[in-house]
N, CA, C and O atoms as a GROMACS GRO file, in nm:
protein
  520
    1UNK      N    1   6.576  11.680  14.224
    1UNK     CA    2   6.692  11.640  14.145
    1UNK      C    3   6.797  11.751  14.147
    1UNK      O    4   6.766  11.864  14.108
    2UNK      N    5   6.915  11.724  14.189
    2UNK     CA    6   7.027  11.833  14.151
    2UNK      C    7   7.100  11.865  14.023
    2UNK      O    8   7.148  11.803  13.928
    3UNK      N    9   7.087  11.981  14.060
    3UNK     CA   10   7.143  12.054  13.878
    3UNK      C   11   7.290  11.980  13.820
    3UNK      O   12   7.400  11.994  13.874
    4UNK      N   13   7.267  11.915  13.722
    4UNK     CA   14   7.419  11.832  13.673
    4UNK      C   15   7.531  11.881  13.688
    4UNK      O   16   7.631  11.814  13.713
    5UNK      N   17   7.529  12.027  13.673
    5UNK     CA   18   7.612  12.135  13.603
    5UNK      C   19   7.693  12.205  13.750
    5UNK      O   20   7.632  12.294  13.808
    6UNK      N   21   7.805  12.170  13.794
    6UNK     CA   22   7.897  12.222  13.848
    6UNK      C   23   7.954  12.336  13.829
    6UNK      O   24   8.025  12.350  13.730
    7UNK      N   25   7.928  12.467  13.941
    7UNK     CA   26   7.984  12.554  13.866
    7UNK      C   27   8.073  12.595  14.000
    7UNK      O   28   8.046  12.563  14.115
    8UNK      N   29   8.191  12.677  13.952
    8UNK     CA   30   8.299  12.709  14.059
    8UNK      C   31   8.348  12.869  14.016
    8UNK      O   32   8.341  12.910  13.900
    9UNK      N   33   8.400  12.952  14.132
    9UNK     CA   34   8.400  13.026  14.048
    9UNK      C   35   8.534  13.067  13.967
    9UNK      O   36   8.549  13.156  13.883
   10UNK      N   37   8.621  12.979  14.016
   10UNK     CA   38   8.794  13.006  13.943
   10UNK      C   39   8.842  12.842  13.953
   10UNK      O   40   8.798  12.766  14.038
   11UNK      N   41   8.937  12.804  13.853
   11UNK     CA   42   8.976  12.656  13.824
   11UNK      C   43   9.056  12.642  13.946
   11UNK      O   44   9.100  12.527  13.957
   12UNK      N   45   9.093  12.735  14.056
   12UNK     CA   46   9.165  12.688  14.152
   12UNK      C   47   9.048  12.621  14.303
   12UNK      O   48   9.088  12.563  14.404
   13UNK      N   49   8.955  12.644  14.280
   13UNK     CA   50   8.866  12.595  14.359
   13UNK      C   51   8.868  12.443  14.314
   13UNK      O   52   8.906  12.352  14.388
   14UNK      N   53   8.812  12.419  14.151
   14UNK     CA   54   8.842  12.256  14.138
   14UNK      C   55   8.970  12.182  14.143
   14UNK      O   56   8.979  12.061  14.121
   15UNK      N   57   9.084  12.271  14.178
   15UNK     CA   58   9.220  12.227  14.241
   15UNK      C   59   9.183  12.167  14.361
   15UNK      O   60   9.174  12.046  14.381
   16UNK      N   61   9.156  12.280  14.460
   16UNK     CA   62   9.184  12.245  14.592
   16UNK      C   63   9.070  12.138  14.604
   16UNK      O   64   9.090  12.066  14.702
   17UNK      N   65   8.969  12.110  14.541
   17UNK     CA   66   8.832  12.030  14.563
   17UNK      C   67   8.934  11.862  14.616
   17UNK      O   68   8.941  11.790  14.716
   18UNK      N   69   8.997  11.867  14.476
   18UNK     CA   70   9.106  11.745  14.483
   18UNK      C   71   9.184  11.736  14.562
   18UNK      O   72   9.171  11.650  14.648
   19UNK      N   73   9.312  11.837  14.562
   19UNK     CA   74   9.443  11.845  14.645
   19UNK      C   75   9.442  11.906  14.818
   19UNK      O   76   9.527  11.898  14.906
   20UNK      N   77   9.313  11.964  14.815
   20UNK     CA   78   9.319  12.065  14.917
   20UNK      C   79   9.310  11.990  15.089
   20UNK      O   80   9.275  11.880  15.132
   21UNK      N   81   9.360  12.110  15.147
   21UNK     CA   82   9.393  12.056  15.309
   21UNK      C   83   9.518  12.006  15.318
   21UNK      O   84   9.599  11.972  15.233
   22UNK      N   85   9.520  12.007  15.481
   22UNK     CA   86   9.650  12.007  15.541
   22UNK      C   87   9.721  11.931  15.477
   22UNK      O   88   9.824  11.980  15.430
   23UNK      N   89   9.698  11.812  15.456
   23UNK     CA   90   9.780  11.642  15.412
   23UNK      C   91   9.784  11.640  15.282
   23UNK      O   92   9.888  11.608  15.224
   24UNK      N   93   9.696  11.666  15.230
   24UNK     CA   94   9.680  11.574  15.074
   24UNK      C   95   9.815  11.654  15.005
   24UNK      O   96   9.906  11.583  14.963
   25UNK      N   97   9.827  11.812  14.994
   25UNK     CA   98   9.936  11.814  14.899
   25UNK      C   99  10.077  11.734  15.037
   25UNK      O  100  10.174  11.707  14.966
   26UNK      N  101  10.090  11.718  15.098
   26UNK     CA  102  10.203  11.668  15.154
   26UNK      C  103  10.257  11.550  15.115
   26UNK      O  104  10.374  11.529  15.084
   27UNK      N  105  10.111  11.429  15.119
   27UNK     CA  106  10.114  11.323  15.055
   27UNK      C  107  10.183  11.259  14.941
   27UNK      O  108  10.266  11.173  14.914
   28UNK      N  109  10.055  11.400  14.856
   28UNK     CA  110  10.140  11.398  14.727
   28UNK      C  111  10.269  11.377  14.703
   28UNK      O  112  10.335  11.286  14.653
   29UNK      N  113  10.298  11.522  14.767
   29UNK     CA  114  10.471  11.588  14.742
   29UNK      C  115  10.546  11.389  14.800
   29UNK      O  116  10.549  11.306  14.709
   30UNK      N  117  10.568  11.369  14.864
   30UNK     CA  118  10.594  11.264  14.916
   30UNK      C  119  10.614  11.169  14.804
   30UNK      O  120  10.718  11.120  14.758
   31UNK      N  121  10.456  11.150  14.765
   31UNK     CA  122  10.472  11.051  14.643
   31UNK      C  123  10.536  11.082  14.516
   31UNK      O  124  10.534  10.995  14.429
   32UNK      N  125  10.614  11.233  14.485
   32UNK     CA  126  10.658  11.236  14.358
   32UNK      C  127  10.755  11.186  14.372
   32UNK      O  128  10.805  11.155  14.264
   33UNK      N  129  10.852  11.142  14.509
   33UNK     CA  130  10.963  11.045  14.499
   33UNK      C  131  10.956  10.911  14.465
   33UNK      O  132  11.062  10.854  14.441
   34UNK      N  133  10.838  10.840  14.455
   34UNK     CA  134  10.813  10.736  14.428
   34UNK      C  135  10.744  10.659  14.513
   34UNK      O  136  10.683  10.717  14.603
   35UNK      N  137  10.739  10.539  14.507
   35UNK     CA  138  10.605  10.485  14.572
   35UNK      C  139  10.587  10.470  14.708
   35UNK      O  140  10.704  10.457  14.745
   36UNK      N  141  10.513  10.463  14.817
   36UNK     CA  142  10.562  10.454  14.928
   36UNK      C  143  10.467  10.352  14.962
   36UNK      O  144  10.402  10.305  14.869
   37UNK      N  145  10.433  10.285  15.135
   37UNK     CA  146  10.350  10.203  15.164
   37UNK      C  147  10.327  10.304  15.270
   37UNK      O  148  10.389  10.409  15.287
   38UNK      N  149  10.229  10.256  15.339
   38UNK     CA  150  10.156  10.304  15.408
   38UNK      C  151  10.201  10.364  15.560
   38UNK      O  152  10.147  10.460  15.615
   39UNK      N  153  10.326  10.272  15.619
   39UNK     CA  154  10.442  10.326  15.736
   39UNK      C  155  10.516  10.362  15.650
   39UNK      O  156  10.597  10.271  15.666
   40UNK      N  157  10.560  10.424  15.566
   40UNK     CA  158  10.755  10.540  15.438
   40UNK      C  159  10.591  10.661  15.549
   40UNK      O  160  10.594  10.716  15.659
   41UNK      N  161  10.502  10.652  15.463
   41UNK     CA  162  10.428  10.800  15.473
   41UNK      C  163  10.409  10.834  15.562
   41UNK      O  164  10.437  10.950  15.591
   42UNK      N  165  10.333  10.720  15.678
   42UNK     CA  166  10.302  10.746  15.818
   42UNK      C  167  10.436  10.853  15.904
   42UNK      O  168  10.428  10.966  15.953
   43UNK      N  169  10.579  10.735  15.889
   43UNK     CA  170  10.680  10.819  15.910
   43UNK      C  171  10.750  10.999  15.846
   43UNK      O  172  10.826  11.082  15.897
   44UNK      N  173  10.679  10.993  15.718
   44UNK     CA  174  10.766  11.100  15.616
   44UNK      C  175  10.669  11.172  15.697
   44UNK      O  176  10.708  11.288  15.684
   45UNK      N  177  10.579  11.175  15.763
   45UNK     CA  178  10.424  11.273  15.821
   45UNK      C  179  10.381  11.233  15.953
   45UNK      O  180  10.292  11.151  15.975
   46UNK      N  181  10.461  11.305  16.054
   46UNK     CA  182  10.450  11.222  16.207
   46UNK      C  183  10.353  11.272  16.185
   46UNK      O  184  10.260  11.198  16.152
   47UNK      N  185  10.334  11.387  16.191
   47UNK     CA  186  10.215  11.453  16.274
   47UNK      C  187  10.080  11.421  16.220
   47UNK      O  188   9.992  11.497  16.259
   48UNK      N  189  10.032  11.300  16.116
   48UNK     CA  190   9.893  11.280  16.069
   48UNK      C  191   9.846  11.173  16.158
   48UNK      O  192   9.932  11.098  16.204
   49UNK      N  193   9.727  11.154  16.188
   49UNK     CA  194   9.693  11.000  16.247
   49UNK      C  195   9.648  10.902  16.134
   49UNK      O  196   9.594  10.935  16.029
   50UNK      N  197   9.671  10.810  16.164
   50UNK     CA  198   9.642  10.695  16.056
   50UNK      C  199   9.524  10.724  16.005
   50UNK      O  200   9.514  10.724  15.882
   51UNK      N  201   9.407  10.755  16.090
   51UNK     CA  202   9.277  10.775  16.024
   51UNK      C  203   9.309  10.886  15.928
   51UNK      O  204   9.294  10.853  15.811
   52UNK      N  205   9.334  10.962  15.941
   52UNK     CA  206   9.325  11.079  15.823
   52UNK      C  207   9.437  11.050  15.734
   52UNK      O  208   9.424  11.124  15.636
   53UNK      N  209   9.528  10.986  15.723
   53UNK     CA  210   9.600  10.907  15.608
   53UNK      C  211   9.504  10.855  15.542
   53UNK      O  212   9.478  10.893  15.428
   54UNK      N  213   9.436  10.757  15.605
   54UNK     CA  214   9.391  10.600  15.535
   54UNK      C  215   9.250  10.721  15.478
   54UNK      O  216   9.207  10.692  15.367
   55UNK      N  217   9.211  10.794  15.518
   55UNK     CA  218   9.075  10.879  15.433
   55UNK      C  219   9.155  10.928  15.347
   55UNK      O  220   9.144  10.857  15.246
   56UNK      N  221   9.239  11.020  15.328
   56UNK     CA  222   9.321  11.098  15.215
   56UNK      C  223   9.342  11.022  15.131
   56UNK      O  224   9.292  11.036  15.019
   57UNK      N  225   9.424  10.918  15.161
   57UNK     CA  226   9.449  10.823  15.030
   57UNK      C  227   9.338  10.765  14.952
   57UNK      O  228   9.313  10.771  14.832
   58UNK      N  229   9.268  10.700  15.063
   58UNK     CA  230   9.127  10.677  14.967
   58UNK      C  231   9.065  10.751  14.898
   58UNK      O  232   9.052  10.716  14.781
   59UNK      N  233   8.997  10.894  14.942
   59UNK     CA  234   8.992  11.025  14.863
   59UNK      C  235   9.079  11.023  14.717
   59UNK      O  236   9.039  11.008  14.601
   60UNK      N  237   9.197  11.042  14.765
   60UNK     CA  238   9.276  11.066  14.610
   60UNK      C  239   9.314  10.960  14.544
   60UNK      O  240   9.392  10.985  14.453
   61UNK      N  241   9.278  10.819  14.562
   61UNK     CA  242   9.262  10.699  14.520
   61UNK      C  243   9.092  10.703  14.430
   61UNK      O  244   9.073  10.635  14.329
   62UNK      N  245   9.026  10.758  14.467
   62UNK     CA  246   8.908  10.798  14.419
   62UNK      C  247   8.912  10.925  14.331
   62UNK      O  248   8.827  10.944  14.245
   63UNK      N  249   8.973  10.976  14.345
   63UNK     CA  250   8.980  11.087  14.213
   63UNK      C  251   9.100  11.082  14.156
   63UNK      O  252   9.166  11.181  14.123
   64UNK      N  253   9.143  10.935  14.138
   64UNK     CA  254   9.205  10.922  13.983
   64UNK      C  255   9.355  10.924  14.021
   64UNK      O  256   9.440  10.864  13.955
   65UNK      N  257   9.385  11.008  14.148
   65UNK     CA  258   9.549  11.062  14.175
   65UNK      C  259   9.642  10.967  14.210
   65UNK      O  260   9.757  10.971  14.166
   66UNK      N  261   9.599  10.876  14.288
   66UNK     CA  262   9.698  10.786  14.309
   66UNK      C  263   9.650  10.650  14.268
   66UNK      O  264   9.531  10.633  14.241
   67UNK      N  265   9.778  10.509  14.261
   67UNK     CA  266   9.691  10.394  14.285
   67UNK      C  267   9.731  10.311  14.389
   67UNK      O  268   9.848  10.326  14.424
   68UNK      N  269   9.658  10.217  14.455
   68UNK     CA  270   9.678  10.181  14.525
   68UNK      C  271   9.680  10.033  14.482
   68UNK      O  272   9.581   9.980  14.431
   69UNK      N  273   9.851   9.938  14.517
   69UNK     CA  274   9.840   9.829  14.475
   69UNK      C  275   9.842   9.760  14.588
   69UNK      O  276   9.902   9.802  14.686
   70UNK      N  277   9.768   9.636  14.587
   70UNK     CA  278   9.774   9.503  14.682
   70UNK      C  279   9.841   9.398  14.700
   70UNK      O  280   9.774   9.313  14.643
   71UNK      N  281   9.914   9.357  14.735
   71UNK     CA  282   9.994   9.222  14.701
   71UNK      C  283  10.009   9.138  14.810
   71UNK      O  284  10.068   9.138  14.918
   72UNK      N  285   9.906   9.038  14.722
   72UNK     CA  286   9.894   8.920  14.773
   72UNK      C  287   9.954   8.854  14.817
   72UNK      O  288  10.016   8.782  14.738
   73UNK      N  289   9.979   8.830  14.977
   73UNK     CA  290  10.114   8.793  15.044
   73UNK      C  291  10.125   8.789  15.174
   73UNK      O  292  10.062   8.883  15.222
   74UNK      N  293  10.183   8.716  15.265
   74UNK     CA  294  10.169   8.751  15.391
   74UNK      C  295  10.295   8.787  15.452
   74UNK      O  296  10.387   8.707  15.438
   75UNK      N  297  10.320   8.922  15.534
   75UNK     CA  298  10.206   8.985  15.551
   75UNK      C  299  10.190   9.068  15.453
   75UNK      O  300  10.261   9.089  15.355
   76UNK      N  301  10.083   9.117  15.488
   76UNK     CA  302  10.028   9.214  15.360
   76UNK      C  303  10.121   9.298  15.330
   76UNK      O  304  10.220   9.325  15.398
   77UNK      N  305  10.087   9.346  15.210
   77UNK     CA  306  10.190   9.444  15.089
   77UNK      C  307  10.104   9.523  15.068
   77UNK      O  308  10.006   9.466  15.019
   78UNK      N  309  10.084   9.670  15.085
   78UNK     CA  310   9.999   9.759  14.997
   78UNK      C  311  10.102   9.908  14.967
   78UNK      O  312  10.168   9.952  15.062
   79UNK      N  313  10.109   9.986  14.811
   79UNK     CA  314  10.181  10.000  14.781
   79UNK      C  315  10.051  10.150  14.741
   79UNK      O  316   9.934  10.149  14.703
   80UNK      N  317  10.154  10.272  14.778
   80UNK     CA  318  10.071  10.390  14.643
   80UNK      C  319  10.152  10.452  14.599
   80UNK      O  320  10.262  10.456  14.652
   81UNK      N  321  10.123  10.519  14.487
   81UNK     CA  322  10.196  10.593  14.416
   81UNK      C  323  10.092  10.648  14.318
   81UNK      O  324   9.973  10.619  14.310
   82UNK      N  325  10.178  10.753  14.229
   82UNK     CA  326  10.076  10.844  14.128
   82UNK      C  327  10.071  10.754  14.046
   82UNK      O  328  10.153  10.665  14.021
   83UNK      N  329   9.919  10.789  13.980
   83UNK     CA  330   9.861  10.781  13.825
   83UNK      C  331   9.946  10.858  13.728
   83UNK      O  332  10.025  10.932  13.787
   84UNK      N  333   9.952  10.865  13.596
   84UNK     CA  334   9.980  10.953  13.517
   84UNK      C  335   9.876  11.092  13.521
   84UNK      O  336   9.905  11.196  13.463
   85UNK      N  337   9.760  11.075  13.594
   85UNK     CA  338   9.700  11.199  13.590
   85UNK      C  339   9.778  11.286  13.762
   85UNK      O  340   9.820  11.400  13.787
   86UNK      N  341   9.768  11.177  13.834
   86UNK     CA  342   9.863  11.235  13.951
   86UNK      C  343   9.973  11.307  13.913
   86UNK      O  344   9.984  11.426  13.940
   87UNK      N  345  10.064  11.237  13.846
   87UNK     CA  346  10.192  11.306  13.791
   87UNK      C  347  10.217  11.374  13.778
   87UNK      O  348  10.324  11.423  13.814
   88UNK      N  349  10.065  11.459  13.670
   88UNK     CA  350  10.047  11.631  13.630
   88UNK      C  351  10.092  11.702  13.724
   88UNK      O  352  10.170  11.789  13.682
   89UNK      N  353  10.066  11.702  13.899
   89UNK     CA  354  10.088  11.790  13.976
   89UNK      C  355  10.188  11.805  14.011
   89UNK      O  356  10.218  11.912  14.065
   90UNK      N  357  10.269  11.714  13.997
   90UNK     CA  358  10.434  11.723  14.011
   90UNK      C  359  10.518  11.825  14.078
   90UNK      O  360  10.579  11.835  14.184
   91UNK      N  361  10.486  11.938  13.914
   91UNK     CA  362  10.555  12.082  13.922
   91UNK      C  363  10.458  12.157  14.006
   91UNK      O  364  10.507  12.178  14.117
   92UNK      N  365  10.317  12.213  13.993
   92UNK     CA  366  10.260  12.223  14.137
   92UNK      C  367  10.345  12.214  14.265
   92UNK      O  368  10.409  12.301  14.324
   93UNK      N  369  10.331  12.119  14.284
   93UNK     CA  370  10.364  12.067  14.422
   93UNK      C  371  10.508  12.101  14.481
   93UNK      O  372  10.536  12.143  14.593
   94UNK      N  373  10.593  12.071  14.370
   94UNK     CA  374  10.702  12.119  14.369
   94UNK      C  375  10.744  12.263  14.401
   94UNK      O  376  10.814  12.296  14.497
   95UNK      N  377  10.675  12.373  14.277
   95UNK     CA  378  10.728  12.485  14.320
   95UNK      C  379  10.647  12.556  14.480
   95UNK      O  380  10.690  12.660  14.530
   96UNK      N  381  10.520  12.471  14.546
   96UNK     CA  382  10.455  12.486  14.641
   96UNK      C  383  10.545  12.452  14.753
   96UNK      O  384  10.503  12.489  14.862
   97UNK      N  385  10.660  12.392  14.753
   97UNK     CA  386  10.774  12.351  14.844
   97UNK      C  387  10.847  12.437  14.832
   97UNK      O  388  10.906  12.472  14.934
   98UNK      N  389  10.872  12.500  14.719
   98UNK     CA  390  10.972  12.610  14.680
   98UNK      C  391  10.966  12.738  14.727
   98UNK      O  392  11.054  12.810  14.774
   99UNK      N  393  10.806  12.764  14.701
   99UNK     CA  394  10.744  12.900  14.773
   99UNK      C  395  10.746  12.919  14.928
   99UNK      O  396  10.762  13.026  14.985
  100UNK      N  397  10.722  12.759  15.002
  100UNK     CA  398  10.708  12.743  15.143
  100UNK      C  399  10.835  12.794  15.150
  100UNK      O  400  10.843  12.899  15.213
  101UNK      N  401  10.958  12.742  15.094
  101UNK     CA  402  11.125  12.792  15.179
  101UNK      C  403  11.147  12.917  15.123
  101UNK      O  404  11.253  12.966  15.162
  102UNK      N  405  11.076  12.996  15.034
  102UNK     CA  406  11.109  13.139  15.028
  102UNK      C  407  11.060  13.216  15.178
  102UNK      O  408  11.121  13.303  15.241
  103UNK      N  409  10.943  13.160  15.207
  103UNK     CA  410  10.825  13.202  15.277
  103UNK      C  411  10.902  13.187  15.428
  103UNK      O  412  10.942  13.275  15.504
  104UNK      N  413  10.906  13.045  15.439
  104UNK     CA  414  11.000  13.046  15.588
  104UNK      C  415  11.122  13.114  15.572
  104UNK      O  416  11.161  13.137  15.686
  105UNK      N  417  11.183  13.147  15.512
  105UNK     CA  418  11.327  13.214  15.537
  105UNK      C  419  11.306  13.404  15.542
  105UNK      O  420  11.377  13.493  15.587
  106UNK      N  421  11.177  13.402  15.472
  106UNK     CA  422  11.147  13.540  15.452
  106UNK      C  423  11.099  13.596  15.603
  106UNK      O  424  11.144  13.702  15.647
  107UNK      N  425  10.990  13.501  15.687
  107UNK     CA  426  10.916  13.512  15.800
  107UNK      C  427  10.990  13.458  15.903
  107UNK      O  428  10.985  13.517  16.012
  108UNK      N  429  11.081  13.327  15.889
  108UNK     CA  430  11.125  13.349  16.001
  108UNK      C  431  11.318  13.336  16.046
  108UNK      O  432  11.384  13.342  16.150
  109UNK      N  433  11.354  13.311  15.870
  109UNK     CA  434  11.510  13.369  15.887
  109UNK      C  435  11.544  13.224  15.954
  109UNK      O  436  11.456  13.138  15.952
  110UNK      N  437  11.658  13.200  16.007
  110UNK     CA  438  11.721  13.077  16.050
  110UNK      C  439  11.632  13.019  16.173
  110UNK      O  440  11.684  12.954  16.264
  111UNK      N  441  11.513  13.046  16.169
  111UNK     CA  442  11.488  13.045  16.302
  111UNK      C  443  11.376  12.902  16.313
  111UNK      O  444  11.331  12.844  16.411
  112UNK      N  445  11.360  12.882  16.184
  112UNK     CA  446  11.237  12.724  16.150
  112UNK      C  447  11.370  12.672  16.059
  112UNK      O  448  11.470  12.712  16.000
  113UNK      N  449  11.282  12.540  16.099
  113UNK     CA  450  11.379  12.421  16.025
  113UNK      C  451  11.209  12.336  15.973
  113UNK      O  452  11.102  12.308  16.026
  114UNK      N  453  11.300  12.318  15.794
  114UNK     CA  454  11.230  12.165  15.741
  114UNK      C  455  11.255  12.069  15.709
  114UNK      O  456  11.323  12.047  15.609
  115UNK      N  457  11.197  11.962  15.800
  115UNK     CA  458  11.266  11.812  15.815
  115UNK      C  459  11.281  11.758  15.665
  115UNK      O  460  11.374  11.680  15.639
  116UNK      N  461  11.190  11.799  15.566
  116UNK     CA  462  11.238  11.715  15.481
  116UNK      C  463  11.271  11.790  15.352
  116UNK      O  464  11.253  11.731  15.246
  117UNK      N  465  11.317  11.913  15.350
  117UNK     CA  466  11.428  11.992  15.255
  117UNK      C  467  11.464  11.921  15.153
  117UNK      O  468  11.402  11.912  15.047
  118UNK      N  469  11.606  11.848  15.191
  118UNK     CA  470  11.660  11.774  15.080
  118UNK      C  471  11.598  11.712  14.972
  118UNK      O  472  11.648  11.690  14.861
  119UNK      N  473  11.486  11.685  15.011
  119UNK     CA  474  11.388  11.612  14.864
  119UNK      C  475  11.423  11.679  14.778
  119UNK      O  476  11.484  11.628  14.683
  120UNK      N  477  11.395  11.817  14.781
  120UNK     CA  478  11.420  11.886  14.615
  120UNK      C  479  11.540  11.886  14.587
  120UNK      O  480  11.539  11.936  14.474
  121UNK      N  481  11.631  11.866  14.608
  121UNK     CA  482  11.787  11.866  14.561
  121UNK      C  483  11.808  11.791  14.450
  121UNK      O  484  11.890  11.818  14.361
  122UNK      N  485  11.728  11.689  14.454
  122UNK     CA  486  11.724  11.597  14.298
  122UNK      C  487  11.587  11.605  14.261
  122UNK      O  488  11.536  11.499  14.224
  123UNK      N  489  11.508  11.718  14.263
  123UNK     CA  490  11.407  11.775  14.150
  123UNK      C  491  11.453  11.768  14.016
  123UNK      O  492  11.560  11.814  13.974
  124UNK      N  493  11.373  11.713  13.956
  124UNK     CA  494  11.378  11.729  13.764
  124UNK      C  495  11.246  11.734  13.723
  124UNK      O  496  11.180  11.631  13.733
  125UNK      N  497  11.182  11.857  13.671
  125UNK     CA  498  11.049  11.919  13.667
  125UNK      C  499  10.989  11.725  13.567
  125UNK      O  500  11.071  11.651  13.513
  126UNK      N  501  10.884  11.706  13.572
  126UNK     CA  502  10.821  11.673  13.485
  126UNK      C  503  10.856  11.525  13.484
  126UNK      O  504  10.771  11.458  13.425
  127UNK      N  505  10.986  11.437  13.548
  127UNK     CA  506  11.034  11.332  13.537
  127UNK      C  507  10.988  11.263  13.656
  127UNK      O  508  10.983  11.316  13.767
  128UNK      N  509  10.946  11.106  13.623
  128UNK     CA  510  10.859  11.023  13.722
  128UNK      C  511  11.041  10.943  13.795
  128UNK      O  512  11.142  10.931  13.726
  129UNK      N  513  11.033  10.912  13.909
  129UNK     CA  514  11.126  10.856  13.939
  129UNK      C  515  11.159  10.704  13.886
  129UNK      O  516  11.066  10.626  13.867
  130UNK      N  517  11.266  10.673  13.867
  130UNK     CA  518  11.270  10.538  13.812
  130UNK      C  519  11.318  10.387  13.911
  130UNK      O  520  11.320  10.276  13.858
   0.00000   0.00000   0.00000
């Protein structure tokens, strides 16, 4: 029988348990604009293959972060976006975009470009899009 009792040794380990790896905070970040389907993300994220989309989402569809709606319809409709517990990460995620463009401008000066910058321009810490 395994011991019930989870132990880690800093709360940022049961962060990354959830958020962690290449995609998932990208995802995220993605979804604090609001809801997307399954080609907004594919496109907002050339570089993932569908398989490791369609696992990520399920993953964080399974721990509470996102939901995933269905609609009944042809052709199919499937829709994700955050939970209110998703939401929490918001600012996370956010200033984790913030740190990346200190980081690239610090390391490599005009010399990298990020395709999708402008997102934060209409950042408002804490507010779900409407």
């Amino acid at each position: 029988m395994k011991d019930p009792n989870k132990i880690y040794n800093t709360a940022v380990e049961a962060t990354l348990e959830v958020i962690g790896g290449k995609w998932k905070p990208v995802i995220l970040f993605h979804l604090t604009f609001g809801k997307k389907r399954n080609n907004e993300l594919k496109s907002l994220i050339p570089s993932i293959n569908q398989k490791m989309l369609t696992q990520h989402l399920r993953e964080l569809e399974e721990e509470g972060i996102i939901l995933r709606t269905s609609y009944n319809q042809v052709p199919p409709k499937v829709e994700y976006e955050l939970t209110d517990y998703g939401w929490s990460l918001k600012e996370i995620l956010h200033l984790m975009c913030r740190w990346g463009d200190s980081h690239i401008e610090s390391k490599y000066g005009g010399r990298a470009t990020v395709l999708a910058n402008n997102s934060l321009k209409t950042y408002i810490p804490n507010k779900k899009p409407t």
